[in-house]
Every structure is written in structure tokens, then in C-alpha cells.
N, C-alpha and C positions, 0 to 999 in steps of 0.2 A: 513621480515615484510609483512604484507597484504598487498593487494590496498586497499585506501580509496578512495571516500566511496565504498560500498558493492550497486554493482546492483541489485536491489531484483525488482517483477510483483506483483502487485496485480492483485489473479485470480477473485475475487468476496467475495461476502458476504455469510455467510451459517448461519442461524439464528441470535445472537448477536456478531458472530465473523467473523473478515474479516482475509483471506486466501491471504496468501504470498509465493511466490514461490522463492526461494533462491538458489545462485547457489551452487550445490556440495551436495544438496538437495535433495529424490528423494519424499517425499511428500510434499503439503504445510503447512506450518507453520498456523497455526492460533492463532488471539492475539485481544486484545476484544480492544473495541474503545479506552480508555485512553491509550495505548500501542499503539496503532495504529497512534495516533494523534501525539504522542513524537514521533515518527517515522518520521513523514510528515516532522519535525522539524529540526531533529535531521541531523548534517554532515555527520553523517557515512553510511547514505543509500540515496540511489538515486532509484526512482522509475522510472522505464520505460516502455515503450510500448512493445509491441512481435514485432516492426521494429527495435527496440534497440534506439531510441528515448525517451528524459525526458516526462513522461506522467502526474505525480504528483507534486504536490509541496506544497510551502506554500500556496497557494493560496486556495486551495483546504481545508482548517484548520474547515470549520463551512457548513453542508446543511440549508439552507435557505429553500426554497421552498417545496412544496409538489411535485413539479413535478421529484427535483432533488431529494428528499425523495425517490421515488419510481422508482428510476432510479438507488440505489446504496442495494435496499435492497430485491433485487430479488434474 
């Protein structure tokens, strides 16, 4: 049986889809916002940083601002 959850990176955004890096992977995955957000959510993945630290989470579920607006969609 697997490990749960699956450590995946978000590498960024590339027009209306955001790029995930999985392991066992050799390109990124990409999967458009509503897939993305069940993700944020979901047990079975853990987002982490390139130190291998929790980077994402629920908290992260809604951009509010314009500043974080254009902060996730470069």
C-alpha cells in the first residue's frame, strides 16, 4: 500500500492552471482551480516546500487581495 498522504510542490501558475510536481513524476501535473482547491483540502496530498516543509494548506482555500492576486498568478 502507498504512503498517505502523497507529497506533491506547487511549482506556479501558467495561465488558468496551476503546476504540481509529484513524485515518481518527471513533468508537472497541471489541474485548473476547482481541482486544485479539492486538493488544498483533500488527506491524501500534502503540499510542501523544496526544504520538505508543509507550505500549503487549508488556510490558503480563498485570494482575497489584489496584492495576493498577483502574487500567485505570474
Amino acid at each position: 500500500m502507498k504512503k498517505l498522504p502523497v507529497e506533491v510542490r506547487l511549482i506556479g501558475r501558467k495561465n488558468k492552471y496551476y503546476q504540481i510536481e509529484f513524485p515518481n513524476v518527471a513533468v508537472p501535473v497541471e489541474v485548473n482551480e476547482e481541482l486544485y482547491k479539492k486538493m488544498l483540502e483533500s488527506p491524501v496530498f500534502k503540499f510542501i516546500a523544496s526544504n520538505g516543509r508543509a507550505s500549503i494548506g487549508k488556510r490558503h482555500k480563498t485570494i482575497k487581495s489584489r496584492k495576493q492576486k498577483r502574487l500567485y498568478s505570474s
